[in-house]
N, C-alpha and C positions, 0 to 999 in steps of 0.2 A: 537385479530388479526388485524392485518392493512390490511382492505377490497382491497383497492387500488392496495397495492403491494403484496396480494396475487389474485388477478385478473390477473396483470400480468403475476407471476410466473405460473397460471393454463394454458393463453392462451402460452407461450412460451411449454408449459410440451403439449400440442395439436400439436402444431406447430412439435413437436418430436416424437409424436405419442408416446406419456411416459404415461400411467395413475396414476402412482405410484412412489415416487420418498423420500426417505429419507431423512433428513437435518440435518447437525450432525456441521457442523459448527458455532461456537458462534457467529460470528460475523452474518450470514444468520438466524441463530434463531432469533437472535437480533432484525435483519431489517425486519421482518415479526410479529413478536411477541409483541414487546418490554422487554421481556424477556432477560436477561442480566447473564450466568452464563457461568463459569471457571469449566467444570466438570475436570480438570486434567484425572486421569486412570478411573474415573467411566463415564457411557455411558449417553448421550443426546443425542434425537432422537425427531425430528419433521417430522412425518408422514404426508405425502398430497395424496390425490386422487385428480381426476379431477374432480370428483362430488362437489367437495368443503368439503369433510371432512377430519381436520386435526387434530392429535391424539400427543401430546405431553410425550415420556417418560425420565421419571427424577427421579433420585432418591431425597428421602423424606427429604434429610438433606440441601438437597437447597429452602427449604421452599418457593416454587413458589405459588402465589395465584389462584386462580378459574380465570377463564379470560372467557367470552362469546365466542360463537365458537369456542372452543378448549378445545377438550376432554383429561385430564390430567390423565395417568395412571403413579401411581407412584410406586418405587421397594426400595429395603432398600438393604442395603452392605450383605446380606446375599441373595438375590434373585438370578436369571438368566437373567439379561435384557433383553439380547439378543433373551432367549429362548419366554420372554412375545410379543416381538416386531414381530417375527417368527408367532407366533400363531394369527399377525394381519394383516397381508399381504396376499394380493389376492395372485393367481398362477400366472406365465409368468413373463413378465419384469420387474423389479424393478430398478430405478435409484439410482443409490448409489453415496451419497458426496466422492467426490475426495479427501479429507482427512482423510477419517474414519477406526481406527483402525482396524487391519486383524483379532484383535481378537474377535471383535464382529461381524465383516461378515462374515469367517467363519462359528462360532456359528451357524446364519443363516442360509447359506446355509446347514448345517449337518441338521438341523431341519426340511427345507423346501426343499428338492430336486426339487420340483416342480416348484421352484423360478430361474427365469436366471436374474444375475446382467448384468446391463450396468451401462457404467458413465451418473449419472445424476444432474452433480452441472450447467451444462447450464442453464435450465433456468432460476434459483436464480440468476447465475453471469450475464445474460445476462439483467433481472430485476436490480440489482444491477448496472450496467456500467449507467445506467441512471438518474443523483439524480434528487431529486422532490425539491421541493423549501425550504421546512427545513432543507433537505441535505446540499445543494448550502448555505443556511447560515449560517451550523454550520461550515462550512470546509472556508468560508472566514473569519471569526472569527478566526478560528483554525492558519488558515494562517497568520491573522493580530497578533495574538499573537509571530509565529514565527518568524516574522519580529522583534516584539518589543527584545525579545528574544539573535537572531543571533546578535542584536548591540550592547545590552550589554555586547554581551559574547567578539567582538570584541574591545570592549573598557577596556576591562579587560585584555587585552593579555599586557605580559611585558616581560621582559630580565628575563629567566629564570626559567619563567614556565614552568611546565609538561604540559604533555598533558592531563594526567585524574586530574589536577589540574584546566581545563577548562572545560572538560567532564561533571565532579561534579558538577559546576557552571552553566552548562546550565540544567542539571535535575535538580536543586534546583529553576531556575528561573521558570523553566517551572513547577514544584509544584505549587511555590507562585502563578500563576496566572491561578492554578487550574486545568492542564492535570492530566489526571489519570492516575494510575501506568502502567506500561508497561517493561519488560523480557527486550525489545532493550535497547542497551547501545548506546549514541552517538559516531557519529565518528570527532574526533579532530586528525589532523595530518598536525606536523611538519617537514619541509625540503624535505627529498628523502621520507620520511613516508608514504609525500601524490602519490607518483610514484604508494600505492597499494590502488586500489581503497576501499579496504574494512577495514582497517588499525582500531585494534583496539587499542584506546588510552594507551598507556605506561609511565612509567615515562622518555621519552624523552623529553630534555627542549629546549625551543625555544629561538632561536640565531638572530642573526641582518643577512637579506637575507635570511631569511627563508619563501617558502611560507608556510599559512596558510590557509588550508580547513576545513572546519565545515560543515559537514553535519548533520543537526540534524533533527529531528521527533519525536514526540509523540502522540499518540490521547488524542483529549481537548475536553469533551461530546460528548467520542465511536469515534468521525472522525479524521483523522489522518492529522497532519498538517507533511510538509516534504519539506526543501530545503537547499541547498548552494551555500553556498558564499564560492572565495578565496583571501585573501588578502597577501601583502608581508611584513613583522616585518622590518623596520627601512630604507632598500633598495630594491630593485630589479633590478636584472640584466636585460642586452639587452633580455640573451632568455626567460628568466621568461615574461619580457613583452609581447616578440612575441606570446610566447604558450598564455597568457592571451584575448588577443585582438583577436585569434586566436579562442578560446572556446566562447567566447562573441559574435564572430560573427557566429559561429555555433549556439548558443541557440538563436539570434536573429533571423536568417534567418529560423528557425522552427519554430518558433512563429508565424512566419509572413506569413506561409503556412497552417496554422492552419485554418481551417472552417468549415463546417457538409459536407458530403460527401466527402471527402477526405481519402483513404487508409493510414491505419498507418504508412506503409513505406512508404509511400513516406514523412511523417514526419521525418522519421530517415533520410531518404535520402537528405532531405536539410540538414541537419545540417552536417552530414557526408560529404556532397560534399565540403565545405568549408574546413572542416579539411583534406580531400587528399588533395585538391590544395594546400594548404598550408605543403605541404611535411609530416604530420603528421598521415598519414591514420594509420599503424600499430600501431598505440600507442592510437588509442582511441577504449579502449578494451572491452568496453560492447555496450548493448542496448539504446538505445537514454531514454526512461526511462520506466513508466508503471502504470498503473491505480492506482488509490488514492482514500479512503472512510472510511469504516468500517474495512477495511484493510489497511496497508502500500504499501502492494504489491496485486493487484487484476486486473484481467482485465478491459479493455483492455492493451496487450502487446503492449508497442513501439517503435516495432522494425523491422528491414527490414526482417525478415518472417512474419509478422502480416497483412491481407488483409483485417481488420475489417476495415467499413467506421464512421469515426466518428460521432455523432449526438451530438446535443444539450443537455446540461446536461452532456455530460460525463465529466469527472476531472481524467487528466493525469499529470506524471512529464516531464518535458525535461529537459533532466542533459547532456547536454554533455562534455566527459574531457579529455584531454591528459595528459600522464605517461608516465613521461620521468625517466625511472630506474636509482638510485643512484645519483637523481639530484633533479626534484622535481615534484607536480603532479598539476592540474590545472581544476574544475568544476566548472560548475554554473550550480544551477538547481530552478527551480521555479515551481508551481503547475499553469496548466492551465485549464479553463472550457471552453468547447463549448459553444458559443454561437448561433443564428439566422445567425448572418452573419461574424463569425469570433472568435475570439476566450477574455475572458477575461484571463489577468495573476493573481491569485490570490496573488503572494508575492509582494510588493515596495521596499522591503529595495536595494537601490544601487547597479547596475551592473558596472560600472566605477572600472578602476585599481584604491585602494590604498593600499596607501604604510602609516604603521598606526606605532605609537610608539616613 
């Protein structure tokens, strides 16, 4: 167990008046444990009390080792997990992870009537929103790699590529320089393509004036690197520029509001104010961005409902974009850390219009 980061997760679980609090998330087991497993359909479960005793269950075929302060009860594909996990839990409130299958809490509950669940992934996430110094270098590593990465992948674009003919080429880069496997597929998208922010790569081929968004991410040791660039193939038109310059000065002027006590939104809200004034307000159709770590997506939210005040150590995206339907679409996003007195931008690679090919 990581003494450190489960000191924190005990005093947040006080702070809640939680004594008991389930973790079922890989990525949360992970950053407590060093413990590292994929149960797919079978259960993981890290048990904490406030006393400090933390009870890990797993089943036998993920061959976890003995670990100090942490009590390992383990179950085989023929057992009841759920029913073993039941028979370890006090009565009263139980904190249950915000993602954990119905079919093992349930179970639970039928077992322990005596058990009232509440959500209890705060205080891990609220632990989590704060990296500690190992964090902070594996994610600028992560980062610097995704740099190296996006210019490759940009200097590879030519008359006639696909788009998962690009896709392919940036998980192959991003292997060779050693991210681990990861479900996400990148997002590459050509022309009106990029108008849908989530556009997965097809074999549409890239034409001269077309723009070009890459968004890409993967985690490179557990941490998650994540940003984009858009650039234009051969020309770019008067509006393609305007939207560009446009998105640019939105991610700039949120950056540059960025410091420790400052409300989330009012992050989204620089960057959004530039793109109303700029005539573009309905087309910039998500959230300014959102926490970065052991997840791709993890608190904090950065967006104008999110009241959290930033601190030092957090590591969020700012992507902001406009989508202009059946024409083209236009983001930049970069990963930023709180600082002492401001904020570092974890990506370099170029924010400047170009026009590549």
């Amino acid at each position: 167990m990581n003494k450190t980061r489960l000191s924190r997760v005990i005093a947040n679980m006080e702070a809640q008046s939680l004594e008991q609090i389930v973790v079922t998330s890989t990525s949360s087991v992970y950053y407590l444990t060093g413990i590292h497993v994929e149960p797919m359909e079978r259960m993981l479960a890290l048990y904490i009390h406030t006393s400090g005793r933390c009870v890990l269950y797993a089943n036998e075929l993920f061959a976890i080792p003995p670990q100090e302060d942490l009590e390992l009860l383990l179950h085989t594909d023929s057992d009841d997990p759920a029913a073993l996990l039941a028979a370890g839990v006090a009565p009263g409130r139980l904190g249950i992870d915000k993602s954990w299958p119905s079919k093992f809490l349930i179970r639970v509950l039928e077992a322990r009537p005596d058990v009232a669940p509440v959500l209890g992934s705060a205080p891990v996430d609220e632990a989590r929103m704060i990296k500690d110094e190992a964090e902070i270098a594996a994610m600028r590593r992560a980062s610097r790699i995704n740099d190296q990465v996006v210019g490759q992948a940009i200097a590879a674009l030519h008359a006639g590529a696909s788009e998962t003919e690009i896709a392919d080429l940036v998980e192959r880069l991003f292997r060779e320089k050693g991210a681990n496997r990861s479900s996400e597929g990148q997002l590459v998208c050509f022309g009106p393509n990029g108008a849908d922010p989530h556009h997965g790569p097809d074999g549409t081929r890239l034409r001269e004036g077309d723009s070009v968004v890459l968004d890409i991410f993967i985690p490179i040791g557990r941490y998650w690197c994540d940003m984009t660039r858009t650039v234009f193939f051969r020309a770019a038109g008067e509006e393609g520029r305007r939207v560009y310059e446009t998105v640019k000065a939105a991610n700039l002027a949120a950056e540059a509001v960025i410091g420790p006590g400052m409300p989330m939104r009012e992050i989204d809200r620089a960057a959004r104010r530039v793109i109303e004034e700029a005539g573009y307000g309905p087309h910039f159709t998500h959230r300014l961005g959102h926490g970065c770590g052991l997840d791709c997506h993890e608190p904090p939210d950065n967006s104008s409902a999110c009241g959290v005040l930033t601190r030092p150590g957090m590591v969020f995206s700012v992507e902001p974009g406009i989508y202009l339907p059946g024409k083209l679409g236009v983001r930049i996003e970069d990963l930023v850390l709180v600082t002492e007195d401001g904020c570092e931008v974890l990506n370099a690679y170029p924010k400047e219009l170009q026009v590549v090919g």
